[in-house]
N, C-alpha and C positions, 0 to 999 in steps of 0.2 A: 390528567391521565387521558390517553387518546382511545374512543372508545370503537370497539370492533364493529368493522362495516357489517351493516346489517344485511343476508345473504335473502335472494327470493327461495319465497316457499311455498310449497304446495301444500291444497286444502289436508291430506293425510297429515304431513309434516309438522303443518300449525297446531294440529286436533292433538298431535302426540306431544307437542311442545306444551301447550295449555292442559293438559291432562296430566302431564308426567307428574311421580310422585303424589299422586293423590291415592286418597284411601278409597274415596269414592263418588263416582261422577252421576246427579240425577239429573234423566232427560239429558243424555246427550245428544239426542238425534237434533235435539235444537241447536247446542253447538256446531254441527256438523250444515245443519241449514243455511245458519249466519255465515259461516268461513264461505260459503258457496255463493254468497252472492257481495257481502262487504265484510268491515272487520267486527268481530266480537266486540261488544261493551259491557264491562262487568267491572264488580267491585266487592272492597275489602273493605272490613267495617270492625275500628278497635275499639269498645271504653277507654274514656280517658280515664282508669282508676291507678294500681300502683306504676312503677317506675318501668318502663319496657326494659325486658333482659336480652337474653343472647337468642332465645328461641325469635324473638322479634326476626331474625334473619330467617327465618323458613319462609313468612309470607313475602318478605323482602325477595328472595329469591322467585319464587313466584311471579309476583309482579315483573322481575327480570324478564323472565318468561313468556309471561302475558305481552311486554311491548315487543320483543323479540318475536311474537308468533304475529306483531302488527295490531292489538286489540286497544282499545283506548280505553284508559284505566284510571279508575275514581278510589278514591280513597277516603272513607267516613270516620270523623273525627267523632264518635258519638257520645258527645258532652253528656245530654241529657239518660242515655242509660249508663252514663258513670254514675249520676246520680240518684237513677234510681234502685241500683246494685246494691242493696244495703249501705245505702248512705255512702258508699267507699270513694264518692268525690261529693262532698258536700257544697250546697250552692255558691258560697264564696270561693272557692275555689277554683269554677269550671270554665274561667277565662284563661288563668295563666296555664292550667293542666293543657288546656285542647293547644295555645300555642307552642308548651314545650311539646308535647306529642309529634307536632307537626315537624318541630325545629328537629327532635330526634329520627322520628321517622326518615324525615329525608336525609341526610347524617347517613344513616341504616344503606337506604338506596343508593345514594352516591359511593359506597363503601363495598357496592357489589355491580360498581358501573353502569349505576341510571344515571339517564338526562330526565331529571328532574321536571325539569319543562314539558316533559310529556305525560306527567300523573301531576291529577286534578286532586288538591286538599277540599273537600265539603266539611262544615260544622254541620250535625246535625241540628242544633239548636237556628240552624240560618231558616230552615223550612219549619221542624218539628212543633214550632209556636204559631205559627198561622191557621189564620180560622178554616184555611180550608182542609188540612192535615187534621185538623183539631175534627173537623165534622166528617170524613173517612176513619177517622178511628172510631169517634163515636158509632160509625155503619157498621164495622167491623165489628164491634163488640157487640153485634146483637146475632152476632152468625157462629161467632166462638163460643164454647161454651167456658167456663170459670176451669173445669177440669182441664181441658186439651187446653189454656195458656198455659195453668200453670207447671201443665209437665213439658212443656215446649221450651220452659226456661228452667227445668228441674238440674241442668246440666251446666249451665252457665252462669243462673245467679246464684249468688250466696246465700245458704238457708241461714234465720237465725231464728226460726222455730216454725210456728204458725205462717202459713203463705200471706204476703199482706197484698193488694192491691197492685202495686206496683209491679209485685213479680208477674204478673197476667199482663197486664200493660207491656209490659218491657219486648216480648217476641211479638207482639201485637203492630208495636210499632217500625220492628226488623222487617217484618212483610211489607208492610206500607214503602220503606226506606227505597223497595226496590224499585217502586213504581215511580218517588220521586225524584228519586237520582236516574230516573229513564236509562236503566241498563238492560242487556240480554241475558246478564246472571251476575248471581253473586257466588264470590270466596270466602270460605271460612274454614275452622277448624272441625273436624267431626266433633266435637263435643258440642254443635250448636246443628246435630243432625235433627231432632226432634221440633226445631225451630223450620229449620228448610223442608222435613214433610208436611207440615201444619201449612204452610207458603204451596204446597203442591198441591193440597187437599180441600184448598180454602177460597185460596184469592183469586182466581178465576170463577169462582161458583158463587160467592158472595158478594166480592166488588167488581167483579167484568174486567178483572186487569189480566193481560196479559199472563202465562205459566212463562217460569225463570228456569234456567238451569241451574243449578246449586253446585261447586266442587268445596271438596271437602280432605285438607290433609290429614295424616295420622296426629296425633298430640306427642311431642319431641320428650321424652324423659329426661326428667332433671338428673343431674349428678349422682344425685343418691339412689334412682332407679324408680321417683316418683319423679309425677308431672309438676314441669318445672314453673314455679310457681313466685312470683313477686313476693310472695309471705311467706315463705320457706327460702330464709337466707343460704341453705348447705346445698338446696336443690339448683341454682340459679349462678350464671357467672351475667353479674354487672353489666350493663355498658359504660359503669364507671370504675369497674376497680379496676385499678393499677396492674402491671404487664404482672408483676410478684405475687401480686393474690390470684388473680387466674390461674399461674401455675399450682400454685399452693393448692387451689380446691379442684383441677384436673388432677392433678397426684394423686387426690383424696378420695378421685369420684368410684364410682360400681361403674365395675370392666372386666369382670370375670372371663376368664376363657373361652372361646368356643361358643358363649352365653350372647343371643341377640334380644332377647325381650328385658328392656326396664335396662337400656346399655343409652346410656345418654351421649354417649362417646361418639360410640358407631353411627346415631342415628343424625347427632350434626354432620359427621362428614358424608352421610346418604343424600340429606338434604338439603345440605347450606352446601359443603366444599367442592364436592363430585358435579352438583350440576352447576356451580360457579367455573370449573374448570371447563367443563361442556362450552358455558357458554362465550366464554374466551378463548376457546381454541380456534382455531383456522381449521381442521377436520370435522369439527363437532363432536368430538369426542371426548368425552368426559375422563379425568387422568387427572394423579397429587403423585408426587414425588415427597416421598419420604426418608432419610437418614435414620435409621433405624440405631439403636443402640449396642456398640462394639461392632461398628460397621462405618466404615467411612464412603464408599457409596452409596447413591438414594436409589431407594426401593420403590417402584411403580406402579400403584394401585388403579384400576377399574372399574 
């Protein structure tokens, strides 16, 4: 597939390109500093725990985005908070997990026209085990309190009753993550917002590193109108089922009328199909053509 020459842009242009779709952007005026002098460096950061589904295409899109606005973009394979996720990648497992991730991941991007060659795969586990990451978390962990970790990871790890250790650890070491992989900011989902104010509030005042910018998109509803979720088979379309079961569980899904909250529908074509078409187009302008039913020409959405 021949990929669309990449158009110049100005510092507005990029800011609106790397912002689009987000729920919510902290400290941008950092982003807007960086465009002004060189390109953005930021990064995405997934557990390698269940199987990535279809929402996997929002960040994918994203990152489109991000090389498209010029930004050089890292991508964290983070083995070791798979593992410490309530065990949801147990240690013998966290070699083959991080390379299928990687193997899908790119898959994902190449499937919405990256050149691969220009997003960087990091293991966390490449850095997260050396003595000197070891002796910054240990500094860390005397400026955090037990409280503010564990509600920082109240949103992203899995309770399985009493907070254990690990869950305080785990955003402890997302902080850290940004300073190693030397970015200007990190992507995530708002559900890891409590994590990125902890990172604004903290890691400049405690370890002298640098303040990140944090962007943060909305969380895509599953099928059934909850968040789509790897352990909720009804909420989730596969990146392995078959073209027949897709159909079968969009048929199936919550698409009420008129209705846009908890519309899993609407909200993949807000943020995977609309700005894939954007960024394929030769106007920039974002457009799906669709065949509507008892209608033999296609209908044009914006």
């Amino acid at each position: 597939m021949a990929f669309t020459p990449v158009p110049i842009l100005t510092v507005d242009e990029k800011f609106d390109l790397i912002t689009a779709n987000t729920q919510e952007v902290m400290r941008p005026d950092i982003i807007r500093e960086i465009l002004a002098v060189r390109p953005l460096e930021i990064f995405w950061g997934t557990a390698t725990t269940g199987r990535p589904h279809a929402a996997y295409f929002v960040p994918a899109i994203k990152i489109a985005q991000f090389l498209r606005a010029g930004c050089m973009v890292k991508v964290l394979l983070a083995d070791l908070h798979g593992f410490l996720d309530a065990d949801k990648a147990p240690e013998a497992t966290l070699e083959n997990r991080a390379k299928y991730y990687e193997r899908t991941i790119g898959a994902l991007l190449r499937a919405v026209s990256v050149n691969t060659s220009n997003v960087h795969f990091v293991r966390g586990s490449s850095y997260q085990l050396t003595p000197t990451f070891s002796r910054d978390l240990l500094r860390l962990s005397k400026r955090v309190s037990v409280h503010g970790a564990v509600k920082a990871s109240s949103e992203i790890v899995k309770s399985t009753g009493d907070p254990v250790m690990a869950d305080g650890l785990y955003p402890m070491m997302q902080l850290l993550d940004e300073e190693y992989l030397d970015v200007d900011a990190e992507f995530g989902g708002v559900d890891q917002r409590k994590t990125f104010a902890l990172a604004n509030d903290t890691i400049t005042k405690a370890m002298g590193f640098k303040t990140r910018a944090h962007l943060m998109n909305p969380m895509v509803p599953g099928l059934s109108g909850g968040k789509m979720s790897s352990s909720d088979l009804k909420s989730k379309v596969d990146l392995l089922d078959d073209p027949a079961t897709i159909q079968k569980k969009i048929s199936k899904a919550f698409c009420a009328p008129g209705k846009m909250e908890g519309n899993g529908i609407l909200a993949f074509i807000q943020h995977v199909l609309l700005p894939y078409s954007q960024l394929q187009s030769r106007d920039g302008k974002a457009a799906i053509k669709v065949v509507l039913k008892d209608q033999t020409e296609p209908s044009i959405f914006r």
